[in-house]
C-alpha positions in Angstrom: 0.0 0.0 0.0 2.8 2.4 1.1 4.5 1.9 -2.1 1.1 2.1 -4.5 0.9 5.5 -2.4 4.3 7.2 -3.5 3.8 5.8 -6.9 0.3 7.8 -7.1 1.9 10.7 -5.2 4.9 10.5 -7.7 2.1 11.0 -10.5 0.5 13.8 -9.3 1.0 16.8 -11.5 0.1 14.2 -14.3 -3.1 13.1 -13.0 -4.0 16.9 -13.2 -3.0 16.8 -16.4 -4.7 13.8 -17.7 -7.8 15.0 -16.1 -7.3 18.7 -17.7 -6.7 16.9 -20.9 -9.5 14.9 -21.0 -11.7 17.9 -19.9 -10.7 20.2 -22.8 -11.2 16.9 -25.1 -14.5 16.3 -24.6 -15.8 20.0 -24.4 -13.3 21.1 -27.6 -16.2 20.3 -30.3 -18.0 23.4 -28.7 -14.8 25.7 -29.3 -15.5 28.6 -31.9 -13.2 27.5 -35.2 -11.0 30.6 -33.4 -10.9 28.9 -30.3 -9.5 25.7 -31.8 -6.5 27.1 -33.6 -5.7 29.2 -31.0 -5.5 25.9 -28.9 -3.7 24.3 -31.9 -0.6 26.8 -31.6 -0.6 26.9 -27.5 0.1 22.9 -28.2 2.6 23.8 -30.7 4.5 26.3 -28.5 4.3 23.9 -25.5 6.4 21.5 -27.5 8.9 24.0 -28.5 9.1 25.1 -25.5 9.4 21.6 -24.4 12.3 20.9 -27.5 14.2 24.2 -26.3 14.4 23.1 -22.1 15.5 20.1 -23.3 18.3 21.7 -25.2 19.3 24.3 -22.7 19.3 21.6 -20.0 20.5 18.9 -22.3 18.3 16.0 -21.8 18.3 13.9 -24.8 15.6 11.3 -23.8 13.1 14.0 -23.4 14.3 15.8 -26.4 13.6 12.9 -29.2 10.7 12.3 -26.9 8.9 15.2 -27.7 10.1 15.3 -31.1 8.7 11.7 -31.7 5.3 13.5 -30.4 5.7 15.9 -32.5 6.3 14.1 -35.8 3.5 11.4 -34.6 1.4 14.9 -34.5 1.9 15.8 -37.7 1.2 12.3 -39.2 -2.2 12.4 -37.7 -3.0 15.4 -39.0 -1.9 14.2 -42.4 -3.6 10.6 -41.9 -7.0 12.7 -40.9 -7.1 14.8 -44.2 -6.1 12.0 -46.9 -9.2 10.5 -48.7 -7.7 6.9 -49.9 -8.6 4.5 -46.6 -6.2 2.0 -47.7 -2.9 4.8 -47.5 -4.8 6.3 -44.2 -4.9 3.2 -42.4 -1.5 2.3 -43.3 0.5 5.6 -42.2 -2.3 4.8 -38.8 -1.3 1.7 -38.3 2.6 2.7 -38.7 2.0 5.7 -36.0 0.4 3.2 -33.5 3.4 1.0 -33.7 6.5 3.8 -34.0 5.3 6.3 -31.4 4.8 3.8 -28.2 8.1 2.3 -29.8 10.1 5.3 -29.6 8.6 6.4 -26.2 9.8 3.8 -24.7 13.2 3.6 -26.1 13.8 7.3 -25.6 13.3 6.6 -22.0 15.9 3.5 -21.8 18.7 5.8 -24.1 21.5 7.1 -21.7 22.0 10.7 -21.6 24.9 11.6 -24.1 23.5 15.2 -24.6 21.3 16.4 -27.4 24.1 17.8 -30.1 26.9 15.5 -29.2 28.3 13.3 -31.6 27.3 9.8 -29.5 23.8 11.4 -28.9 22.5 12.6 -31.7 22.0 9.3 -33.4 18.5 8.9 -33.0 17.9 12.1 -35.6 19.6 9.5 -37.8 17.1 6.5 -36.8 13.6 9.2 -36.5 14.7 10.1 -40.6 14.6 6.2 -41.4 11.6 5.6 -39.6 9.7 8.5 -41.6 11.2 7.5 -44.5 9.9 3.5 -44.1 6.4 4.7 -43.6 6.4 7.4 -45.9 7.4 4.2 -48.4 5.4 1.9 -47.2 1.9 4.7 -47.7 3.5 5.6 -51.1 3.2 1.7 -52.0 -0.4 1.2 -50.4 -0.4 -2.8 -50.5 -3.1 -4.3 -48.4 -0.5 -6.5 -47.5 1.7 -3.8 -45.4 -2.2 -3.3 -43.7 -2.6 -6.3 -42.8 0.8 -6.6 -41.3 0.1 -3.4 -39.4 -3.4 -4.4 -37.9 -2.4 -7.9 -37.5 -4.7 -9.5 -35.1 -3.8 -11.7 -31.8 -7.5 -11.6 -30.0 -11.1 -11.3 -31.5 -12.5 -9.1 -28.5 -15.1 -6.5 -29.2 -13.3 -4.1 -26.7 -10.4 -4.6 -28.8 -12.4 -3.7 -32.2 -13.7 -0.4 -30.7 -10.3 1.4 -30.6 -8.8 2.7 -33.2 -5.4 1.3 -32.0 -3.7 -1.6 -33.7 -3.5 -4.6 -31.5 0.6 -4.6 -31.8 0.5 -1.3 -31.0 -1.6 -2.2 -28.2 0.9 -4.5 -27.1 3.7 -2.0 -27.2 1.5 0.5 -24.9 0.8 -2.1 -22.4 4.4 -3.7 -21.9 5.9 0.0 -22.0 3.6 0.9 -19.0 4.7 -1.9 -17.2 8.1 -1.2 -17.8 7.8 2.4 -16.5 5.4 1.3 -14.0 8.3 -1.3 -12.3 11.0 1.5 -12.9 8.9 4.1 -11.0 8.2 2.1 -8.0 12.1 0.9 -7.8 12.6 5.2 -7.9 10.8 7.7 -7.9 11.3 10.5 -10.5 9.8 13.4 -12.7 11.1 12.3 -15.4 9.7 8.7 -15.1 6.6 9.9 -14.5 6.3 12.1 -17.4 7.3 9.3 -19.7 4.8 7.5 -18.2 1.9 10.1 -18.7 3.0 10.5 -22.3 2.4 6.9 -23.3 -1.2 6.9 -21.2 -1.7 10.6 -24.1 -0.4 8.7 -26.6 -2.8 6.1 -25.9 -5.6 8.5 -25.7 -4.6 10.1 -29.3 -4.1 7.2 -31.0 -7.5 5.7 -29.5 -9.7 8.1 -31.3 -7.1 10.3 -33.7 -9.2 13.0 -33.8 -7.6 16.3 -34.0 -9.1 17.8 -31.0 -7.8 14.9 -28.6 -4.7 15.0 -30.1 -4.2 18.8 -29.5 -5.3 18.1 -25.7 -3.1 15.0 -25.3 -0.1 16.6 -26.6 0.1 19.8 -25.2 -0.5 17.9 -21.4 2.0 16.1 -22.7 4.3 18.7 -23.6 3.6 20.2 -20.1 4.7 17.4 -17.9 7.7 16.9 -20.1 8.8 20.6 -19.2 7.5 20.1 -16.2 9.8 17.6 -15.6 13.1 19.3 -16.8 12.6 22.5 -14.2 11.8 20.0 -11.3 15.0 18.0 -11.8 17.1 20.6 -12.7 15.9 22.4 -9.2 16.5 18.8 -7.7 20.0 18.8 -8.8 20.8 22.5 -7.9 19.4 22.4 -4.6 19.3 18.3 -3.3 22.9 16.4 -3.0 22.6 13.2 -5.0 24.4 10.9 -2.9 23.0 11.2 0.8 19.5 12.9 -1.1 19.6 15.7 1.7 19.6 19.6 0.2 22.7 20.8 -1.0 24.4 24.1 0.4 22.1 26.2 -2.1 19.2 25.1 -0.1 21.3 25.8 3.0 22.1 29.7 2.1 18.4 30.2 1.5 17.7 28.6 5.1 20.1 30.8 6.7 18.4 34.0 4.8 14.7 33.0 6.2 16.3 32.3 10.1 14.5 34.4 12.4 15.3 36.1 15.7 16.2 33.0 17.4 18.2 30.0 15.9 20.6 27.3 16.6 23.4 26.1 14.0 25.0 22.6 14.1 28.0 21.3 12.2 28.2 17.5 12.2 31.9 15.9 10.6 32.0 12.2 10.3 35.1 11.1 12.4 38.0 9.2 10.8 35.9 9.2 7.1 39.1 9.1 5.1 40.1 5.7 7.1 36.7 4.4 5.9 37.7 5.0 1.7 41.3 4.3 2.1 40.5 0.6 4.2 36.8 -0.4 2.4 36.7 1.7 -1.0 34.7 4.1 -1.7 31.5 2.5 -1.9 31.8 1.9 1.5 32.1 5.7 2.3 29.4 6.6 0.1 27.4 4.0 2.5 28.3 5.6 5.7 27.7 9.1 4.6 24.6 7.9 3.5 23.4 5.9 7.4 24.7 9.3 8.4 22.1 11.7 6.4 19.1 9.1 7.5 19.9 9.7 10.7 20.0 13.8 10.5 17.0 13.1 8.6 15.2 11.7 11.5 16.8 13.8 14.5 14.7 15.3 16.8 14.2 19.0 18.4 12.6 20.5 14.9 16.7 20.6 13.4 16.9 20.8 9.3 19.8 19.1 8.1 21.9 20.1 5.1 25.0 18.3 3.5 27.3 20.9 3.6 30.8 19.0 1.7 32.4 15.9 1.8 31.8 14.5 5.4 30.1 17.5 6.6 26.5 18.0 7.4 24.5 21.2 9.0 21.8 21.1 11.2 20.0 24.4 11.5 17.3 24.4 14.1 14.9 27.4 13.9 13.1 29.2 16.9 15.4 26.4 19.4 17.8 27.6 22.5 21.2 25.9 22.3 20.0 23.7 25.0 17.0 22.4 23.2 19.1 21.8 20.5 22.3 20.6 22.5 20.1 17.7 24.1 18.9 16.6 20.3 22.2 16.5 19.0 23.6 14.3 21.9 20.7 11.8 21.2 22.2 11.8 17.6 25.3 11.4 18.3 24.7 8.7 20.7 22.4 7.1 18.3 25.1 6.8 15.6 28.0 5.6 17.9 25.7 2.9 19.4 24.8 1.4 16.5 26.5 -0.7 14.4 27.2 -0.5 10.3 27.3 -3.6 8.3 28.7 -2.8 4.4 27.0 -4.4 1.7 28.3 -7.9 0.5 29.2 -6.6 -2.7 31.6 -3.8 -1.0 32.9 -5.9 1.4 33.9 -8.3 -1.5 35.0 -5.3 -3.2 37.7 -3.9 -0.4 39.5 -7.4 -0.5 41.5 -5.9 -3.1 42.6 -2.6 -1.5 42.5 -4.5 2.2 43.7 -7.6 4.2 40.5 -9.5 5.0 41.3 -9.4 9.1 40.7 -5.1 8.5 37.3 -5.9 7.1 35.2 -5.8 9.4 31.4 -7.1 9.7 30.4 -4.4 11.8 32.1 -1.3 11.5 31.0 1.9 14.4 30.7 5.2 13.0 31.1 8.4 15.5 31.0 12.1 14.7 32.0 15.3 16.2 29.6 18.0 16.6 30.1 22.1 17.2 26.6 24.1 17.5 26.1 27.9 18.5 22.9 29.9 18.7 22.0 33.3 17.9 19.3 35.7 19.6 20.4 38.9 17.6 18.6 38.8 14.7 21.3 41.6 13.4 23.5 38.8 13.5 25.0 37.4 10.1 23.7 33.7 10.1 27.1 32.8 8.6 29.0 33.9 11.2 27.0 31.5 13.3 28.0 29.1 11.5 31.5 29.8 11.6 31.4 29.7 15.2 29.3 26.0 15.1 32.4 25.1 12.6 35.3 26.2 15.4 33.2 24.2 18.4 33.0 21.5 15.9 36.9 21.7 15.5 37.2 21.6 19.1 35.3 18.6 19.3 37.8 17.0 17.3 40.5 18.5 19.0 39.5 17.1 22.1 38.8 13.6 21.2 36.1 13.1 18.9 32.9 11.5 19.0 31.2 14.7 21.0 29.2 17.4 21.1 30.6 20.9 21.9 28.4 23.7 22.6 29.5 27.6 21.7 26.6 30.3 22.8 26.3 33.4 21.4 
């Protein structure tokens, strides 16, 4: 249940979107012929809009994404006004198997960057693709029809869509695909990949122009959508420990009020932990260490500030409030035990004699704090002062908490 929960709260923003999607849909054949084409060139500038984050920010998966939408667009609207039904249903029947195809392999593509000269193939392989169909609608054989609306199943439910059944196919196993990869992680870009195979379902179901303008602009949205939430993810969150970065930290600092507490945790002995166990090992212990600030008590926000250094800033708290927290933590960490990963362990052989690695190893840390009741004070100067109490906890033995007041 918890994990159905984060999947759904994952999908969120595209929920909205589906269900503002279908709304404009189903009420677009009351639009004014003004009102439709203005709608038609919103779409449009959401995906170039779409095309040109994904440039500035580099993301090639979303990039042929939203050009594969865009091209499957287009064929729509060309498949809609042609009046031979054998070369219609052909260049259909081509769309309903290339776009779920390519939606799903944009997603599995590394990211090489959009320009570069190992990521730009696939403008190479979208050419060829237009090219095939374009060839096989030039050639109109009933043949190449049949082919494309081969069929598995005689179910009436499966008649009444105007998607062919291996296209079909494709839509369901690519949602299963991103389903499993968005409950194994969470992630925007997941998510909107998702959403855009549950629009292109929806536009190929019907292919009616006004579905497909309100698929692909929701679409378009989420994929942008996407780009600014990770790109804020990356500024402001650290990707290793998943706690906010020191951007996050200096716009903490700016919002402090009259009354604060600062903290500056340093894992004690870290570079023993690389240079005996690797550095997956490290990356482990830095990252027990960030659960734990993440779960400290006395209302403290903790912050990786570098390497093996965390902040703790604890708003509206007196440095005893704060003092008896942070002697909870630090008892917490130093009483319980870390146990590496078999795969690490087996790693450090190599760099390690097997009697130094051990099952269990015990993590401590040294911690300086220092409050503030001026609220003229510079809350980086507190924190200067939480780093020299911190380096006289280390001075004087480690595995402590020393206290500075203002």
């Amino acid at each position: 249940m918890k994990i159905f929960i984060g999947v759904v709260y994952s999908l969120l923003p595209e929920i909205v979107l589906l269900i503002a999607a279908a709304l404009v849909s189903h009420f677009i054949g009351k639009f004014p012929p003004g009102g439709i084409l203005a709608l038609e060139l919103v779409t449009l500038c959401i995906l170039l809009v779409a095309l040109a984050l994904s440039i500035q920010f580099n993301r090639r998966r979303i990039f042929f994404a939203v050009l594969s939408l865009l091209v499957a667009c287009a064929g729509l609207l060309l498949a809609a006004g042609m009046h031979d039904g054998l070369r219609r249903q052909i260049l259909s029947g081509g769309l309903c198997l290339l776009l779920p195809l390519n939606l799903v392999w944009m997603q599995a593509l590394a990211e090489r960057g959009v320009f570069t000269r190992r990521g730009s193939w696939p403008f190479g392989l979208l050419i060829v693709e237009i090219l095939f169909v374009a060839a096989c609608v030039g050639i109109g054989a009933r043949a190449i029809a049949a082919a494309l609306y081969v069929e598995f199943m005689r179910w009436p439910v499966l008649a009444a869509t105007g998607i062919s059944q291996p296209g079909l196919l494709l839509l369901a196993l690519g949602l299963l695909w991103l389903n499993d990869r968005l409950i194994r992680r969470h992630s925007p870009e997941l998510a909107a990949f998702f959403f855009s195979l549950v629009a292109a379902a929806a536009v190929l179901h019907t292919q009616a122009p006004g579905v497909m303008v309100a698929f692909a602009a929701a679409a378009g949205i989420a994929f942008g959508f996407a780009i600014v939430l990770e790109s804020w993810s990356m500024a402001y969150e650290d990707e290793l420990t998943g706690l906010p970065g020191r951007r996050a930290l200096e716009e903490q600092l700016r919002q402090l009020g009259n009354r604060y507490v600062i903290a500056m945790l340093d894992v004690d002995h870290f570079k023993r932990f690389n240079d005996s166990y690797g550095h997956a090992v490290g990356d482990q212990v830095l990252r027990l260490v960030a659960s734990r600030l993440q779960n400290a008590g006395g209302g403290g926000k903790a912050f990786r500030y570098g390497g093996e250094e965390f902040t703790l800033v604890f708003p509206g708290r007196t440095l005893d409030e704060a003092g008896a927290a942070l002697e909870a933590l630090r008892a917490d960490l130093a009483t319980s035990g870390f146990s590496p990963r078999r795969q690490e362990r087996r790693n450090a052989t190599a760099q390690a004699a097997p009697a130094d690695i051990a099952a269990v190893l015990r993590i401590t840390v040294s911690i300086g704090a220092a409050d503030c009741d001026n609220p003229h004070r510079d809350p980086w100067k507190v924190l200067m002062t939480a780093d020299r109490a911190l380096y006289k906890a280390k001075q004087t033995g480690r595995n402590q908490v020393c206290l500075e007041p203002a």
